[in-house]
C-alpha positions in Angstrom: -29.2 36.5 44.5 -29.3 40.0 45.9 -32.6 41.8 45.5 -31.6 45.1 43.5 -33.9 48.2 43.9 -36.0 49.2 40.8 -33.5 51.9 39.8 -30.5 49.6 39.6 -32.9 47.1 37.9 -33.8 50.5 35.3 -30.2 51.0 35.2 -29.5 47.2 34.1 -32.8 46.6 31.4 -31.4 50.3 29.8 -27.8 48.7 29.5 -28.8 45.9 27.7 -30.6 47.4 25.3 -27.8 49.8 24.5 -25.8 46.7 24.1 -28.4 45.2 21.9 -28.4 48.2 19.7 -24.2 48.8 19.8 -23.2 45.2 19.1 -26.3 43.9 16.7 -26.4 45.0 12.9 -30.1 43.9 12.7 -30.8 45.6 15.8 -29.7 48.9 13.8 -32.0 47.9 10.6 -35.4 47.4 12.9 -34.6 50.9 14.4 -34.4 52.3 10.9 -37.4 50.7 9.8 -39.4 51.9 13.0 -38.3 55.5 12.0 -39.1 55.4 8.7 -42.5 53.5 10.1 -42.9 56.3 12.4 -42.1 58.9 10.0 -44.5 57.2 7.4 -47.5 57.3 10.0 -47.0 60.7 10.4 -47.1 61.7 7.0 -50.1 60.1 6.5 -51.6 61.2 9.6 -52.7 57.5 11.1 -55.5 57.3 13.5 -55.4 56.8 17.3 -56.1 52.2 16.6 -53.6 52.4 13.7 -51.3 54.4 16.0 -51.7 51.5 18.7 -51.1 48.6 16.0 -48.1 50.2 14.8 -46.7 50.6 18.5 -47.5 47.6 19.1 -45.7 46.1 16.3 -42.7 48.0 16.2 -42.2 46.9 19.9 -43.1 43.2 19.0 -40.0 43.2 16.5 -37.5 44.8 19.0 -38.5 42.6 21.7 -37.8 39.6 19.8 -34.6 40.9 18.7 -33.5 41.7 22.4 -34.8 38.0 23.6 -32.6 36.7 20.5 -29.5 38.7 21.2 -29.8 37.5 25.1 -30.7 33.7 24.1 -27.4 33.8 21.8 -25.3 35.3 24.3 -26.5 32.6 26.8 -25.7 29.9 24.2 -22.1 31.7 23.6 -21.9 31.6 27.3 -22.7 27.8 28.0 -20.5 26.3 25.0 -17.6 27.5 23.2 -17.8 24.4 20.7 -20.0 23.7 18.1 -23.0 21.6 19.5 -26.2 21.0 17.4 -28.8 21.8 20.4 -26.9 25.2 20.4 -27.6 26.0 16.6 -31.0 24.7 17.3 -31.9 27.1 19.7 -30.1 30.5 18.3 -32.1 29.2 15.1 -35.5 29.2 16.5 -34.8 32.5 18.9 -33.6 34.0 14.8 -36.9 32.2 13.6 -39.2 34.5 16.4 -37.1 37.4 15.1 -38.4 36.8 11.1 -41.8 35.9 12.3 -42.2 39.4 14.4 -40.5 40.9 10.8 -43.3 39.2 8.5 -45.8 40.2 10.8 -44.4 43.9 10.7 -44.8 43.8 7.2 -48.1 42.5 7.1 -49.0 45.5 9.7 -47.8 48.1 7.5 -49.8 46.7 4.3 -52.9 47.0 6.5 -52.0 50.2 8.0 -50.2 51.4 5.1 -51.8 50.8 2.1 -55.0 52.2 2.2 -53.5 55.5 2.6 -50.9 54.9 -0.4 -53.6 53.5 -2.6 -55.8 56.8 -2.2 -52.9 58.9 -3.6 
């Protein structure tokens, strides 16, 4: 394979996240939640290790959903027909998706809640 210079390889990593986020509905829904996240630390003026955590999170969830979208496209791409090693893996690539979700959720109870619970 040709070796591609870092801006075509920028220009490619950019694409397919703009893919991910036209073509995939649940793409759209961690976006939203990362806003409202975002907006939410804000608000209640998070520190500097709370901002981290919640960066850190937030970019957990949209990587898995990325690595998910390009696992099922690869799956689309090898077999047209129903196979059961196929649902198996788009299962566990949606499984890494839901765990980075819980784990977001958990995240904003820690970060989140001791600020709600004071008001």
């Amino acid at each position: 394979m040709k070796r591609r210079s870092f801006q075509q390889s920028m220009v490619s990593a950019v694409s397919g996240l703009f893919m991910t986020v036209r073509s995939e509905r649940n793409m759209k829904i961690h976006l939203l939640a990362a806003f409202l996240a975002t907006t939410l630390g804000l608000a209640l003026g998070i520190n500097r290790i709370e901002w981290g955590l919640l960066c850190l999170t937030i970019f957990l969830v949209l990587m898995a959903e990325v690595a998910n979208t390009a696992l099922e496209r690869v799956v689309d791409l090898v077999t047209a027909e129903y196979h059961p090693l196929a649902r198996t893996a788009k299962n566990a690539a949606a499984g890494a998706v839901l765990l980075s979700a819980i784990n977001a959720l958990i995240m904003a109870g820690i970060i989140f809640g001791p600020y709600l619970c004071k008001r």
